[in-house]
BANU-14153 format. One record per residue (C-alpha): residue number from 0; chain; residue in one letter; x, y, z. Coordinates in steps of 0.001 Angstrom, whole numbers. Layout:
<nodes>
NUM | A | A | X | Y | Z
...
</nodes>
This chain:
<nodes>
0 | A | X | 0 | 0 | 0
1 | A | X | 1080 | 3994 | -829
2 | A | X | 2091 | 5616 | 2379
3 | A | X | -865 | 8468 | 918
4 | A | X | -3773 | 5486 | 2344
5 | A | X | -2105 | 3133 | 4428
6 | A | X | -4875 | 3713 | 7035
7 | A | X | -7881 | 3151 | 4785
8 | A | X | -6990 | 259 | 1433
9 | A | X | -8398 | 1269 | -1547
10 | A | X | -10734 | -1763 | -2356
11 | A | X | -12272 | -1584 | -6121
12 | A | X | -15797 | -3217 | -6135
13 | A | X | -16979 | -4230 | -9566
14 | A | X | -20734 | -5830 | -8788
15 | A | X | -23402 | -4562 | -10312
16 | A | X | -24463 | -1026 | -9029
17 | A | X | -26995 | -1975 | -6064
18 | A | X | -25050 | -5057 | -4577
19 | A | X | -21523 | -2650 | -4946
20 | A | X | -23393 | -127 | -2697
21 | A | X | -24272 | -2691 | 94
22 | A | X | -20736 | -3948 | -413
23 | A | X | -19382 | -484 | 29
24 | A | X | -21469 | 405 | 3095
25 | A | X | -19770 | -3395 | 4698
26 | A | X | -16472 | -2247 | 3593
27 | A | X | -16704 | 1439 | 5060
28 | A | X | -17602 | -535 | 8409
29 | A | X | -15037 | -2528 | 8653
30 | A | X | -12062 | 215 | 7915
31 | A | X | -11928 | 423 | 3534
32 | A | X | -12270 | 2991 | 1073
33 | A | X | -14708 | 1741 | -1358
34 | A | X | -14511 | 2054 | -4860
35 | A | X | -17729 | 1507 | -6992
36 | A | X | -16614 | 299 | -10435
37 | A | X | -19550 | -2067 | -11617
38 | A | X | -18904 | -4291 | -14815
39 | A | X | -22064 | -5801 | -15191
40 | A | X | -25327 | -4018 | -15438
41 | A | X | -28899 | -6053 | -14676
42 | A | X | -31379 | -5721 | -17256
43 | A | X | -34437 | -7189 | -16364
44 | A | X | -37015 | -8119 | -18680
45 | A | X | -40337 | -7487 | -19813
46 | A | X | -41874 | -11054 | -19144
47 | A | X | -45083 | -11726 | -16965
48 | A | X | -45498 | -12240 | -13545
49 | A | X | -44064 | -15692 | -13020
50 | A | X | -46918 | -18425 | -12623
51 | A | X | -47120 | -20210 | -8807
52 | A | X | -49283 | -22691 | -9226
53 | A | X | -47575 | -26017 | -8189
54 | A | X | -44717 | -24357 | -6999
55 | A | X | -43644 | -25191 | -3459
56 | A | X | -40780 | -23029 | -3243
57 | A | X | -38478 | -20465 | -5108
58 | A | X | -34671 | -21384 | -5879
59 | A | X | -32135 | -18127 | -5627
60 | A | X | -28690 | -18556 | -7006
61 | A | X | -28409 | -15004 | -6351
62 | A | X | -29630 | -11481 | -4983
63 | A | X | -30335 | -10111 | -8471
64 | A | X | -33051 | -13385 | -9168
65 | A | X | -34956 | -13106 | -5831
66 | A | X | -34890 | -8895 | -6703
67 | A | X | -36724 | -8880 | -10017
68 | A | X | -39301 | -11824 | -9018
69 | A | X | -40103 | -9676 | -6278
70 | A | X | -40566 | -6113 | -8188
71 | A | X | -42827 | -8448 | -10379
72 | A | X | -44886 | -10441 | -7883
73 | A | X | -46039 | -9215 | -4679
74 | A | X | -46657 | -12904 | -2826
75 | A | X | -44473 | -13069 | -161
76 | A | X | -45795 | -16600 | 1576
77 | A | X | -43268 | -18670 | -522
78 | A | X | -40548 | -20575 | 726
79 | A | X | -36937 | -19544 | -683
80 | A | X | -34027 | -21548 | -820
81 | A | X | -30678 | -19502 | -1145
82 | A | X | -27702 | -20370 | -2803
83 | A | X | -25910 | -17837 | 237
84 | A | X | -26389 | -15614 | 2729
85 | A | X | -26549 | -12534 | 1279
86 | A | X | -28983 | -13524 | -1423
87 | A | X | -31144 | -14701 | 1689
88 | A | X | -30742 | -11216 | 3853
89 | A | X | -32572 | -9557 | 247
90 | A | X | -34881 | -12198 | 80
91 | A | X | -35751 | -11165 | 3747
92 | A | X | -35187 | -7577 | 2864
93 | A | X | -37714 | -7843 | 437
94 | A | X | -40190 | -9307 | 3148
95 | A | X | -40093 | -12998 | 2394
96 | A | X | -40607 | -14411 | 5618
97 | A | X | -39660 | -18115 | 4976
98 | A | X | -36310 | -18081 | 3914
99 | A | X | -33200 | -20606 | 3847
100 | A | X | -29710 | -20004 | 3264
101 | A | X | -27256 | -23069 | 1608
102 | A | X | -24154 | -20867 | 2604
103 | A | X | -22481 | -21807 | 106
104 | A | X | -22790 | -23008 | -3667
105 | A | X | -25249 | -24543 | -6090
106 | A | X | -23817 | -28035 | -4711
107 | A | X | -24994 | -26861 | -1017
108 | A | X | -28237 | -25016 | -2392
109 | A | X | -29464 | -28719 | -4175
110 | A | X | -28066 | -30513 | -669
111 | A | X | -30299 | -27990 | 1313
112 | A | X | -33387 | -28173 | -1080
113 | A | X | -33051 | -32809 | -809
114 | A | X | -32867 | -32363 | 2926
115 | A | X | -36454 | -30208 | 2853
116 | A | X | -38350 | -30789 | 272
117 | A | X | -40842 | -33114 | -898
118 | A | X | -40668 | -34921 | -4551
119 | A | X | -44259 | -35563 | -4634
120 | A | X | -44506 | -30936 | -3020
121 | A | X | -44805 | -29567 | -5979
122 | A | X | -42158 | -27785 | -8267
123 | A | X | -39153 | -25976 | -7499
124 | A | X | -38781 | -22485 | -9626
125 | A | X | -35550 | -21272 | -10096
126 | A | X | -36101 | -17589 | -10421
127 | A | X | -32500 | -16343 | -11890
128 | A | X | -31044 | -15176 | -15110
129 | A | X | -30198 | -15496 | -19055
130 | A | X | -26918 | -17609 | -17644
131 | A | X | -26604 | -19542 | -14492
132 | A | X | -23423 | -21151 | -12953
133 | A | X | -23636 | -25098 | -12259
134 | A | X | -26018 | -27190 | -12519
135 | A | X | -28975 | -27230 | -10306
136 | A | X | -31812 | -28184 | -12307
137 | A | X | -29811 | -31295 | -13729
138 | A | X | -29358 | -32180 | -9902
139 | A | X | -32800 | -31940 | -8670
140 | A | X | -34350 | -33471 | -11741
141 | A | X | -32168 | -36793 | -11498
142 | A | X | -33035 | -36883 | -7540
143 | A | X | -36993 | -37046 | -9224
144 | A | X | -37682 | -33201 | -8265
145 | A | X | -39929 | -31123 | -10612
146 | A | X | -37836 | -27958 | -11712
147 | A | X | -38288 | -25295 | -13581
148 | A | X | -36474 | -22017 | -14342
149 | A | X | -37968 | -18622 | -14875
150 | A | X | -35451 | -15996 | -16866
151 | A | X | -35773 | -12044 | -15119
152 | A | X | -33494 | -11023 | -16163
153 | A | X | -29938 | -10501 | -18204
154 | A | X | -26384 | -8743 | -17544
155 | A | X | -24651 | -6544 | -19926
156 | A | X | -21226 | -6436 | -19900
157 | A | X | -18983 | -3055 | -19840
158 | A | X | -17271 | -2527 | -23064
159 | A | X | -14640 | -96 | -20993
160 | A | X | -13328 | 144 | -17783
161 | A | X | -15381 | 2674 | -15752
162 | A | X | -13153 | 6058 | -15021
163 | A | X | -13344 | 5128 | -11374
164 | A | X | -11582 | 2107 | -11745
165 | A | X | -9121 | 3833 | -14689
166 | A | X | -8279 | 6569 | -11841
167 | A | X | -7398 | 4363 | -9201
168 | A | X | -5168 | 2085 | -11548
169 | A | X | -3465 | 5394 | -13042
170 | A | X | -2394 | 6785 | -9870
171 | A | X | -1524 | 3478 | -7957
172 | A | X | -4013 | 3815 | -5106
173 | A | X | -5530 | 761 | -5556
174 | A | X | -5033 | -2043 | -2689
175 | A | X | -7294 | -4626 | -4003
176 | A | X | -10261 | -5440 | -6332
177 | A | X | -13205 | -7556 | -5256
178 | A | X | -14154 | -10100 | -7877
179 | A | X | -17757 | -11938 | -7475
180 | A | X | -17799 | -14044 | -10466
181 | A | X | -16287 | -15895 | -13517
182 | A | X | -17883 | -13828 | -16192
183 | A | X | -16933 | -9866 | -13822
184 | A | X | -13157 | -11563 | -13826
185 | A | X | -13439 | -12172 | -17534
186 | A | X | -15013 | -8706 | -18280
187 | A | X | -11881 | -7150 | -16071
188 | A | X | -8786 | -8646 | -17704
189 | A | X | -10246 | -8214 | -20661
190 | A | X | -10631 | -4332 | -20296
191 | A | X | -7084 | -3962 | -18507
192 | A | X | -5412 | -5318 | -21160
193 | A | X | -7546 | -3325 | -23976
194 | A | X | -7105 | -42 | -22212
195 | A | X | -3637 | -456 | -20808
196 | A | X | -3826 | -955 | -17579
197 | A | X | -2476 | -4408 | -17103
198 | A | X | 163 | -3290 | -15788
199 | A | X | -764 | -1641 | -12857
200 | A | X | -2417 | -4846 | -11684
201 | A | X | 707 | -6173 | -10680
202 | A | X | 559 | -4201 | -7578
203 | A | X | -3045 | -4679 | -6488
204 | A | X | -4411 | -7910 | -4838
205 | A | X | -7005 | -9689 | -6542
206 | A | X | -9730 | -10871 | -4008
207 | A | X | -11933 | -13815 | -5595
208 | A | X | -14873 | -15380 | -4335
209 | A | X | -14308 | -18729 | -5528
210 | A | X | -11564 | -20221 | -7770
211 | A | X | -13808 | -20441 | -10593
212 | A | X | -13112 | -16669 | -10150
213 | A | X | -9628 | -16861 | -9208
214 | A | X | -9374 | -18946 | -13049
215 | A | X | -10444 | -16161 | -15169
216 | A | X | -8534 | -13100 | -13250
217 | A | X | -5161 | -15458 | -13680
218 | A | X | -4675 | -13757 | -17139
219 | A | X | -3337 | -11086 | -15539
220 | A | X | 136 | -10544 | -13419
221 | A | X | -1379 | -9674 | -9972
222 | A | X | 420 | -8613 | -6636
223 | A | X | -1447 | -11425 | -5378
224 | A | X | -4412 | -13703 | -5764
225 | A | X | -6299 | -14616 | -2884
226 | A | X | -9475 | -17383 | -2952
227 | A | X | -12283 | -17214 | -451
228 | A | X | -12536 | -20013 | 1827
229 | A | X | -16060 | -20055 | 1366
230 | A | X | -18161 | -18657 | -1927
231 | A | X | -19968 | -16504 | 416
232 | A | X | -18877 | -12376 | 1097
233 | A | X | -18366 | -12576 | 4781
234 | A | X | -15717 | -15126 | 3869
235 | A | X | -13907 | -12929 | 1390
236 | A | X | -13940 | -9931 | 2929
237 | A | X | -12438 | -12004 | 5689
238 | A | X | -9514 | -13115 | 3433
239 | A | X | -9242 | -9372 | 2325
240 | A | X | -8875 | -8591 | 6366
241 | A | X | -6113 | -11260 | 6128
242 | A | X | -4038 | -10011 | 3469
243 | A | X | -4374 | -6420 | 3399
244 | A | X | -4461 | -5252 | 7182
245 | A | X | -1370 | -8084 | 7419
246 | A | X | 670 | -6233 | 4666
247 | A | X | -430 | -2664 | 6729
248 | A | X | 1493 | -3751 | 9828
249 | A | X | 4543 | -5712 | 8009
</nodes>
């Protein structure tokens, strides 16, 4: 870290623009300097209000599914099944009372949904987006679950490197960047290398939520890169305490 802002990292947060500002407020909390630089960008759709009937529970892989079913139905009775915590706090934020957290991965979310829920209880919807990681519905199907997915919404990818982030690289105040998944770690090197700043990386930590993550980001020469020990956020911003307030008192 520069001597200029040893006391507060620099942390660069590239979720989309809601989920970066609840990851900002976390990081101001725990003694960061947030830096919003979003990638992706949720588009949701113009579909219908998703149909219930049969459905004994809702399946979210992640905050951004359980958001747009819930600006486009108001039933809030519904079980939900959640692939982590934080998808599980918005589902609760959102005023679904009846909610479940895997902590963890799609793996853990299809282990929580065996343990409590009934073949013969109706259907599971999977309310999530144009592209999903892993293979739930394959899962549940083959255990003799009915399944089905309902498409909200889609992400657009960045096609440059918001002036935030560019700033930040440019001047080397930049202690780390937060990287949430495969496809925001693709989108990244990508634009570093397009737009120069490849480079600079080498002196910034890369902070990865699973190594799925960690894959993609590898492209680049980083200062270091460092794999949650859970998927979950409380578990990488707990590896980012690790590293980065380490490195402030070596």
């Amino acid at each position: 870290m520069t001597d200029s802002h040893r006391q507060r990292p620099r942390i660069l947060v590239t979720r989309p623009e809601e989920d970066a500002s609840a990851t900002a407020e976390v990081l101001i909390a725990r003694g960061y300097d947030p830096i919003a630089a979003p990638l992706l960008d949720i588009e949701e759709l113009d579909e219908p209000e998703p149909d219930l009937d049969g459905v004994q529970a809702l399946l979210a892989t992640s905050a951004n599914g359980i958001r747009t079913f819930a600006h486009r139905s108001a039933y809030r009775q519904i079980p939900v099944f959640a692939v982590g915590d934080a998808t599980a706090r918005e589902a609760r934020r959102l005023g679904f009372a009846r909610v479940s957290s895997a902590d963890g991965d799609v793996g853990t979310l299809a282990d929580l949904v065996l343990d409590r829920c009934r073949r013969d209880g109706g259907d599971l919807l999977h309310v999530a987006g144009s592209r999903v990681a892993g293979d739930l519905g394959g899962i549940l199907e083959r255990e003799g679950y009915g399944y089905r997915r309902v498409v909200l919404y889609r992400m657009r990818v960045a096609t440059a490197l918001p002036a935030t982030a560019c700033a930040a690289l440019a001047d080397d105040s930049l202690d780390g960047v937060l990287v949430y998944s495969p496809r925001t770690a693709a989108t990244f090197a990508e634009l570093a290398i397009r737009f120069g700043f490849d480079a600079a990386c080498a002196k910034v930590h890369a902070f990865c939520l699973s190594t799925a993550v960690a894959k993609k980001i590898a492209v680049l020469d980083w200062r270091g890169i460092h794999v949650a020990e859970r998927p979950e956020q409380n578990a990488l911003l707990d590896c980012l305490d690790s590293v980065l307030f380490a490195t402030s008192k070596g």
